[in-house]
KOLLUMLO-926970 format. One line per 3 residues: number of its first residue (from 0); their letters; for each residue x, y, z of N, C-alpha, C. Coordinates in steps of 0.05 Angstrom, whole numbers. Example, Ala and Ser with C-alpha at 12.3 -4.5 7.8 and 13.67 -1.06 7.14 Angstrom:
2
0> as> 264 -114 156 246 -90 156 264 -66 156  257 -45 142 273 -21 143 258 1 157
This chain:
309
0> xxx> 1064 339 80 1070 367 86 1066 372 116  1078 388 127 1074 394 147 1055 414 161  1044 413 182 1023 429 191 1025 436 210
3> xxx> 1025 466 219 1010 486 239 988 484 255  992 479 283 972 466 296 954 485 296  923 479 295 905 496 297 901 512 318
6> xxx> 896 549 315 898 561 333 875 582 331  875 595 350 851 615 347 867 650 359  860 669 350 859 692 339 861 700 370
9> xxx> 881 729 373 873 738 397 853 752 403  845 765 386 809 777 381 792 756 378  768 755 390 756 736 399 731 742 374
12> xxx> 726 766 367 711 776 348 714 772 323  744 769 314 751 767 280 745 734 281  772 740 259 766 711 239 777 701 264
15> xxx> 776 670 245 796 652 262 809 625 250  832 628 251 857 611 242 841 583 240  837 572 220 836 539 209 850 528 217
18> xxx> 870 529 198 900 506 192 916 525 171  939 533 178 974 541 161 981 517 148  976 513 131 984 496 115 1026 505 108
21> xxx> 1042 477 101 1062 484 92 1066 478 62  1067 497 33 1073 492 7 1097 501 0  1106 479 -26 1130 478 -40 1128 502 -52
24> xxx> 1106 524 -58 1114 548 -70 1095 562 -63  1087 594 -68 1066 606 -58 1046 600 -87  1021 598 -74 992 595 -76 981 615 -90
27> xxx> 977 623 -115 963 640 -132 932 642 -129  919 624 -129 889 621 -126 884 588 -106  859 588 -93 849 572 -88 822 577 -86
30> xxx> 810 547 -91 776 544 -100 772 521 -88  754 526 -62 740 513 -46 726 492 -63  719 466 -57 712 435 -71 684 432 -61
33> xxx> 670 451 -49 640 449 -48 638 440 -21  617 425 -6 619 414 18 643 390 21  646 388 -2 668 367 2 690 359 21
36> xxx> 694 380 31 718 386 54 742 381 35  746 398 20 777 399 -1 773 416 -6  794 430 -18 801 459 -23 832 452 -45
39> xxx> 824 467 -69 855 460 -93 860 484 -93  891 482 -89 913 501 -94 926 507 -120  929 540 -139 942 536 -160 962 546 -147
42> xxx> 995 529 -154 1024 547 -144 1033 561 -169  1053 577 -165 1062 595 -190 1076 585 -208  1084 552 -206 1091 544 -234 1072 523 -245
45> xxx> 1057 535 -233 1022 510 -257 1015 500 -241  1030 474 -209 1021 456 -200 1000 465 -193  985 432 -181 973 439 -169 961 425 -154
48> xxx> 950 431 -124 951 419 -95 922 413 -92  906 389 -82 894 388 -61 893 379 -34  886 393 -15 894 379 12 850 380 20
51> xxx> 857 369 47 831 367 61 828 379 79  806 396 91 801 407 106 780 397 134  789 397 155 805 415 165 835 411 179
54> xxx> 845 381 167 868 384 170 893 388 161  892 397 137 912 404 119 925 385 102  905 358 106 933 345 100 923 340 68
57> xxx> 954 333 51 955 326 29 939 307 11  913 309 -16 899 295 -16 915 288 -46  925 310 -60 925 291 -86 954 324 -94
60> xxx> 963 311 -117 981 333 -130 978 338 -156  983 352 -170 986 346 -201 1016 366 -213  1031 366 -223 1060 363 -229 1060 391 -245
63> xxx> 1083 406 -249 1077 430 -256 1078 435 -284  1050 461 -290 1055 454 -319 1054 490 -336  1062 492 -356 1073 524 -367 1047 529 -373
66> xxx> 1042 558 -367 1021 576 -377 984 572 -363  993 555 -335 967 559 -323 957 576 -309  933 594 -319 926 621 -306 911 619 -287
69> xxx> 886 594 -283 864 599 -265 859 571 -260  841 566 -240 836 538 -229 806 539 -211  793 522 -212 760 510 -206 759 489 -192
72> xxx> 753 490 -173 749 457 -159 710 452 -167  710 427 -175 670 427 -169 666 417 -145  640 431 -132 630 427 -118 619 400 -103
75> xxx> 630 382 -114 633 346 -107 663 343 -100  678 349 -107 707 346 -100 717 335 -124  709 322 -137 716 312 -158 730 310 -190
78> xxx> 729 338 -195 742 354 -214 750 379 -216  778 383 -223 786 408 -229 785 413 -265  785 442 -264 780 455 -294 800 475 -292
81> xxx> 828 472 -304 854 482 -303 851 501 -333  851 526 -324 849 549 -349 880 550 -349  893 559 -380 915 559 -390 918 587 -410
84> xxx> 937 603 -412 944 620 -428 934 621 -456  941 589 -466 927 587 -488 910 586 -497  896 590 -486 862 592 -495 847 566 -486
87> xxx> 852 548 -471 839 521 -468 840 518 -441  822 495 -425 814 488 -401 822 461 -396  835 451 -383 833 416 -375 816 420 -353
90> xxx> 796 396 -360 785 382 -338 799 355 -342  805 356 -307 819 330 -296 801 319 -268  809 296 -265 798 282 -240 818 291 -218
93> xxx> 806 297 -190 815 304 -164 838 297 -158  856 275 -175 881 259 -174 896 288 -187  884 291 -213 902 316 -234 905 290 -261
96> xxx> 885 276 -255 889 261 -285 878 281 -303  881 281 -329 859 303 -355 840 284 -368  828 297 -369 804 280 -376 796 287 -408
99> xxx> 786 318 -415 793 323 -428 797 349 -430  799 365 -456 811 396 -458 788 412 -468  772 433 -468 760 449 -474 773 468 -492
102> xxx> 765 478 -511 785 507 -523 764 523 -532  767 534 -512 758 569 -511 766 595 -527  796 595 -534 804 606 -556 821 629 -545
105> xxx> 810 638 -521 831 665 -514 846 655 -485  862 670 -468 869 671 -447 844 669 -426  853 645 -418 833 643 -388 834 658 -362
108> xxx> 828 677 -357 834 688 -329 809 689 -297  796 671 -305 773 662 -280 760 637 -296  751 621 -274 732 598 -281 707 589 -254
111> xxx> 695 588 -265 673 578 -237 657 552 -239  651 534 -234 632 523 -236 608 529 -229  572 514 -239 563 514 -221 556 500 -197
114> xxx> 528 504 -184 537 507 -156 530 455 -163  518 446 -175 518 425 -187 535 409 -208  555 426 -215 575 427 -229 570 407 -257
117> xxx> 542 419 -270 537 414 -287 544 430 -309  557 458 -300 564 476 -321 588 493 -311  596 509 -335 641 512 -324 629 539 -344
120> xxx> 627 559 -324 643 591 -333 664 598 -340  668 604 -361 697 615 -365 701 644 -375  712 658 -363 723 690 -356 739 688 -370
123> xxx> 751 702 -405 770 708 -422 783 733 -427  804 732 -428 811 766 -427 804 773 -451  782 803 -455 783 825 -469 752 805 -485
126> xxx> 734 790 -483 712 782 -486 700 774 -463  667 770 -477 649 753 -452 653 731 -446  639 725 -422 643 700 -411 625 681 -430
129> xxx> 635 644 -432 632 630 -438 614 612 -423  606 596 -424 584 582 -411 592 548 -421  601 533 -409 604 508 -420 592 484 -410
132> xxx> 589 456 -418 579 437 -406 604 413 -404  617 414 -375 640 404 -379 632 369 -384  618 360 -386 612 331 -387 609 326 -414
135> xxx> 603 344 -430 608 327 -455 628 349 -472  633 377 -453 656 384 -471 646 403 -498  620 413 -494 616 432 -505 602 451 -499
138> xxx> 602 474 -515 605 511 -503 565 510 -501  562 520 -489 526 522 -488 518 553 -493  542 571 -483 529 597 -502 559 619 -493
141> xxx> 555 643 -513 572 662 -506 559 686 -499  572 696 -477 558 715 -461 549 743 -475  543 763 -463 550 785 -480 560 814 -455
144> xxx> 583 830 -480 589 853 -464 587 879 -495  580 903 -478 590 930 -501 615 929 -519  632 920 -495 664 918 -503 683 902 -479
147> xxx> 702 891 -494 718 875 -470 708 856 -453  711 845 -429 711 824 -411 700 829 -384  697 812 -364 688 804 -341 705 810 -324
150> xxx> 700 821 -303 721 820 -285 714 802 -256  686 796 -250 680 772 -237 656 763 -241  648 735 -236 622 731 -244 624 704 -216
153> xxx> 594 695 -214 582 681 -189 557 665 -203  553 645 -194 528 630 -192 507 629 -180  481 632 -178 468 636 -159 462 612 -140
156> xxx> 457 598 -111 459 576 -108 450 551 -112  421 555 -128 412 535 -146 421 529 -161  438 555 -170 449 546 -209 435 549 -218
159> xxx> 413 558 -219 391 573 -240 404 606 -256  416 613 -240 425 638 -256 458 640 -247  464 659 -270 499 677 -273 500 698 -272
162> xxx> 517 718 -248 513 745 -250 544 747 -258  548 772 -282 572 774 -288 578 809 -278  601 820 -272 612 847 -266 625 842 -288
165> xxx> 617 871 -306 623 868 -333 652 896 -331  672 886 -355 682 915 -355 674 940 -365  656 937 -373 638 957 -394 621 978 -378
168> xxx> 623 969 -354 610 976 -322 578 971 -321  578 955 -335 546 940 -332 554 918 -315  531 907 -300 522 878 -283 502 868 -305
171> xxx> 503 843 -293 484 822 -322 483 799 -316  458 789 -316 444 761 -291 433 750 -322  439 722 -329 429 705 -346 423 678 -336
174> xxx> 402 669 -347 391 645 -335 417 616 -342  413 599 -342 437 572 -336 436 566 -377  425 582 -387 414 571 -415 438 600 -427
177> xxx> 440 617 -418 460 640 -424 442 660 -432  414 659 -431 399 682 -446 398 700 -420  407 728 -435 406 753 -408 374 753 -397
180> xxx> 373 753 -380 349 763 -357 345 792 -345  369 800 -334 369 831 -324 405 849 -330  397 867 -326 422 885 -336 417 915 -314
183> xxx> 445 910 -298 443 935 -281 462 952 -294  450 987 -307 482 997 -320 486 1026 -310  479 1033 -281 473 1053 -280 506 1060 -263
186> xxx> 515 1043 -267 553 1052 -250 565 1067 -279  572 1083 -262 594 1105 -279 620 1091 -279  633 1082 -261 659 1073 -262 648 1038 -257
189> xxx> 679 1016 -274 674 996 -276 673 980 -244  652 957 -233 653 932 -220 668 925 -229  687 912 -194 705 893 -196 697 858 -181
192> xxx> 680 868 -171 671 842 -153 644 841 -157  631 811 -155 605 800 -149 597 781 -128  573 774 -118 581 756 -107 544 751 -101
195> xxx> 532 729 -101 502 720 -97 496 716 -71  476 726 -55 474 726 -25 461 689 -24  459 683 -1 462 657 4 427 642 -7
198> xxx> 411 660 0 380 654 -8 378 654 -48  398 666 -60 396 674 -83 377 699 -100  362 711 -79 348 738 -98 363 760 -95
201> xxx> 390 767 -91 402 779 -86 431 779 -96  442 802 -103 472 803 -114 485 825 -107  504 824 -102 523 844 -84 546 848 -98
204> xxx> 548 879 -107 576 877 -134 588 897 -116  610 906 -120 630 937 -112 649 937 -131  665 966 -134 676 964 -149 693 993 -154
207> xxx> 699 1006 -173 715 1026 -165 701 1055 -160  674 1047 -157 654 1074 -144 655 1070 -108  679 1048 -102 681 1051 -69 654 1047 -54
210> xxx> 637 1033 -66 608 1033 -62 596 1000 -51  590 988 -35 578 956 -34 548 967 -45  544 950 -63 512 949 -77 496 927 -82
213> xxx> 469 929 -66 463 899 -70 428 901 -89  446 889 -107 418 881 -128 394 862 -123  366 871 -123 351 851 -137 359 826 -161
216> xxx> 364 801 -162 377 785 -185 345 784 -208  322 791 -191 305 784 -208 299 803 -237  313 829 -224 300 852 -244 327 876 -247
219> xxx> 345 871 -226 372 888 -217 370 907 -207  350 913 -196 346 946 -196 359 936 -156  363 966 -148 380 968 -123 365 962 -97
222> xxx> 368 952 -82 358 939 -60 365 961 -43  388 963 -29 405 985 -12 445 985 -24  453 1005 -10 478 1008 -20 494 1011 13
225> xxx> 514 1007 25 520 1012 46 544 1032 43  545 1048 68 560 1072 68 581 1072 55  588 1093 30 614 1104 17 641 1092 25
228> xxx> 655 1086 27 690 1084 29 699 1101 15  733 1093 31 750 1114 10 763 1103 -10  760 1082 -12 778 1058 -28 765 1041 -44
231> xxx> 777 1037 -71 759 1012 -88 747 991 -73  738 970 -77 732 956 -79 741 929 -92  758 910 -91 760 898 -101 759 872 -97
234> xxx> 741 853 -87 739 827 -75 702 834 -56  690 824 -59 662 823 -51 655 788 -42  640 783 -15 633 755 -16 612 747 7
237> xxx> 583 745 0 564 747 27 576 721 48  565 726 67 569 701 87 541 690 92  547 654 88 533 643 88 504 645 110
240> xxx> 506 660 124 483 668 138 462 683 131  465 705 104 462 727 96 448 748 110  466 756 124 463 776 141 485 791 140
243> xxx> 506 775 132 532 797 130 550 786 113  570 803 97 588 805 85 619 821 72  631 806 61 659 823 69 668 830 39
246> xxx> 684 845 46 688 868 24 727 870 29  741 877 3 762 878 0 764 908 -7  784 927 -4 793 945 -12 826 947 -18
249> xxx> 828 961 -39 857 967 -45 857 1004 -40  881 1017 -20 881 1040 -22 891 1055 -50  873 1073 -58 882 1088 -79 908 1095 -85
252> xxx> 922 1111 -63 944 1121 -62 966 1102 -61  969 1082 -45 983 1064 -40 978 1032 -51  978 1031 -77 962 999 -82 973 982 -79
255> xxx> 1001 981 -53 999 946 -44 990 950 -17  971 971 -14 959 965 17 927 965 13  911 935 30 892 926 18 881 925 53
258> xxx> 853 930 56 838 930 70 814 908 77  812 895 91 781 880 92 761 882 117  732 885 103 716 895 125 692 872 133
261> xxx> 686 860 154 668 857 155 632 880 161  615 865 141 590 882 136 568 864 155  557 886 171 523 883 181 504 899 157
264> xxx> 494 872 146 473 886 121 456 897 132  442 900 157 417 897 167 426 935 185  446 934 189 457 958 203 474 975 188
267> xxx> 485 960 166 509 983 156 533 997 166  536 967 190 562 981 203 572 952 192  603 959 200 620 951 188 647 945 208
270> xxx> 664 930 210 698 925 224 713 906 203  740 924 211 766 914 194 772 886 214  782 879 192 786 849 203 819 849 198
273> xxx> 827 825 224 859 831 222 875 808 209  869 815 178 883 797 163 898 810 148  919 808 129 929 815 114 914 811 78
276> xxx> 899 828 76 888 818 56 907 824 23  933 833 30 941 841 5 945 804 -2  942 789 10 950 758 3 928 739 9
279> xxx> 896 748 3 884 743 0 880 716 -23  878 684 -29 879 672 -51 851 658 -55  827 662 -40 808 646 -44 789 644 -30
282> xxx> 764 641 -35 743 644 0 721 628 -16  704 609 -6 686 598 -5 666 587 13  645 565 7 637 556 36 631 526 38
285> xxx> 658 517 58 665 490 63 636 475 71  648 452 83 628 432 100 611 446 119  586 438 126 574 457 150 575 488 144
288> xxx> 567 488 121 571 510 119 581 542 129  604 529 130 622 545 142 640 569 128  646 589 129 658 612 110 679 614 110
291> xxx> 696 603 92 726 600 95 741 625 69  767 633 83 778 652 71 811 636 66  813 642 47 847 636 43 877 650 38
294> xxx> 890 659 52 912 676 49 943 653 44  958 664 30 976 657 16 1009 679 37  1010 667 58 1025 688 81 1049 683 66
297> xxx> 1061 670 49 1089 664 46 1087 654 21  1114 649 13 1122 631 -9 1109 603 -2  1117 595 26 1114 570 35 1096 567 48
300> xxx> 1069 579 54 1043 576 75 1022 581 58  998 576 62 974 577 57 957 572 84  945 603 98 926 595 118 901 594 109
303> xxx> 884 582 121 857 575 112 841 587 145  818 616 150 810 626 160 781 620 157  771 621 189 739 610 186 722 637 202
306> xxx> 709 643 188 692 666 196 667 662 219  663 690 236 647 670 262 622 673 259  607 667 269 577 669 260 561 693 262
């Protein structure tokens, strides 16, 4: 494939340009491969891509296939966990071999590993999340909600705990065994985002109260909240420093226009960053721990964005 020479930003303050990758179709999700320096691409007819970072180039492919909704890289590089319409998961090796199939039972619409990738979350539409042990291929517990499904969930960075943003508009931190630990339910309107600050006693949800809120993980109760917006919330993700973090908004009025801010936790100020976030496909944290963001600019591009310290 071809590649976009690496460049940097005319604001010296925002992000800054990785590598433009060139793809055979646009990029639905991508999920960073842990320190690994890889990053897998889902395209919109199933395939699916890994290249290496930070030069874009092509590491492995897998051939396109009907009804794939969501995609997981683990944190070794080593396996992907391909969610499907039908209710089931392939785990395959980094090539896109299958290894084997999980069946979950409903529509897969998120998957995570954890941060050891001894265990595979799975996000189903209109139930709780699942908890699985992808190595031998069986479910270790089913989550719990009032009613309906997840709309994001996170690992904490040991992997000792799961915080889920429930649709029910509860938060809910369970230990790696699936037994609940804490339950935050004091949002009136549902969380759409989660995300675990880098030390792990901490969780950071937003959601359609236009609100960033950062939890205690030990007990949930509220730590601080940073100043109101006018706009949902929809995408939450600390930076690996934990001192700051970024936040997605969709405008009310207009919902294909999407906002992103960088956050000073410590100050509560905040700047828009000059990306296009309505094409936002992925953000994690590479090698060197570094904070990478992924936008999907085209049918044919995938830029990969590194956040500054």
């Amino acid at each position: 494939m071809l590649l976009v020479a690496v460049a940097i930003c005319s604001n010296a303050q925002d992000v800054r340009k990785l590598v433009t990758i060139a793809t055979p179709l646009r990029i639905r999700s991508a999920s960073v491969c842990g320190s690994s320096g890889l990053v897998a691409g889902r395209a919109r007819d199933g395939s699916v891509y890994v290249w290496r970072l930070p030069s874009g180039e092509l590491a492995s492919n897998r051939s396109a296939e009907d009804g794939v909704t969501s995609l997981a890289c683990s944190p070794d590089g080593k396996w992907l966990a391909i969610g499907k319409g039908d209710g089931s998961v392939i785990l395959a090796d980094i090539s896109g071999k299958p290894a084997k199939t999980l069946a979950v039972g409903r529509r897969v619409s998120d998957l995570a590993f954890s941060p050891d990738g001894s265990l595979l979350a799975v996000s189903v539409d209109e139930a709780p999340v699942q908890l699985w042990d992808p190595a031998q291929g069986t479910r270790v517990a089913v989550l719990k909600t009032d009613f309906s499904g997840s709309t994001s969930m996170d690992f904490s960075p040991d992997g000792a705990w799961l915080a889920t943003a429930d649709a029910d508009t509860a938060v809910r931190i369970y230990d790696r065994n699936g037994k609940l630990k804490a339950t935050y339910s004091d949002l009136l309107l549902e969380p759409f985002a989660i995300s675990f600050m880098p030390d792990g006693k901490d969780v950071v949800i937003g959601g359609v109260d236009c609100i960033v809120t950062i939890l205690d993980a030990a007990d949930a109760h509220v730590v601080r909240q940073l100043p109101k917006q006018s706009d949902p919330i929809f995408g939450v993700a600390a930076l690996p420093d934990g001192m700051g973090l970024v936040s997605v908004h969709i405008d009310a009025a207009r919902l294909e226009k999407f906002t992103t801010f960088m956050w000073d936790i410590r100050t509560g100020g905040r700047r828009e960053l000059s990306i296009d976030s309505a094409h936002i496909v992925g953000y994690g944290t590479t090698a060197g721990r570094k904070a990478v963001l992924f936008t999907a600019d085209s049918d044919s591009t995938l830029t990969a964005w590194i956040f500054p310290n």
